[in-house]
N, C-alpha and C positions, 0 to 999 in steps of 0.2 A: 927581657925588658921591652917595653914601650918605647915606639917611636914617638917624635917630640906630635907630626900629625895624628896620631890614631890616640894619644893620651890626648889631644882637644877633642877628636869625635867619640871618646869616651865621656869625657867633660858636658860636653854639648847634649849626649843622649841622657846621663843621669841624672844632671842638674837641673833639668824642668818637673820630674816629676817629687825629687824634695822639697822643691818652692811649693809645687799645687800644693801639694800634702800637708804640708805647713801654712798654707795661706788661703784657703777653702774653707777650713773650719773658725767660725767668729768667737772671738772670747766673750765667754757668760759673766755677768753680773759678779758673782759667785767665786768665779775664776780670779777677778781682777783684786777684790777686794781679799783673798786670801792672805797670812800674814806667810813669807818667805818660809823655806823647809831653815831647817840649822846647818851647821858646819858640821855634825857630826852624823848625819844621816847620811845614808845611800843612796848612789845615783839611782841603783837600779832599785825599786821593790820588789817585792815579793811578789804580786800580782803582776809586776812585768814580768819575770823570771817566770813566772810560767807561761808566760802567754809566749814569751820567747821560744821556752827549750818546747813546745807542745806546736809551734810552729815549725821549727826545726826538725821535730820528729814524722808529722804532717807532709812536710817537703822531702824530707827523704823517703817516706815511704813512697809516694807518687813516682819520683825519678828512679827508686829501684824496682817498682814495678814497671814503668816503663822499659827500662835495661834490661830486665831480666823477663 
């Protein structure tokens, strides 16, 4: 486990690049005026789901070619 110091300078380092990421890009027209998802959809789509596992696969390949 985490010291109580190094869980802040984790805090510290990861926390400014979720804000940019989140606060760089301006909400469209488009965006704002959309009607809400429902209570029975999914967090994830299908289109994130891959962009996720194809990133993941992406990243692993890079660090087992470095490793290896």
């Amino acid at each position: 486990p985490l010291k109580a110091v190094q869980m802040l300078w984790v805090n510290l380092i990861m926390d400014p690049f979720a804000s940019l990421a989140l606060a760089t890009e301006p909400p469209s027209e488009a965006l704002l005026l959309r009607k809400p998802y429902g209570r029975n959809k999914p967090l994830i789509s299908r289109t994130m789901m891959k962009n996720i596992l194809g990133h993941a696969v992406y990243q692993l390949t890079i660090i087992f070619t470095l490793l290896f």
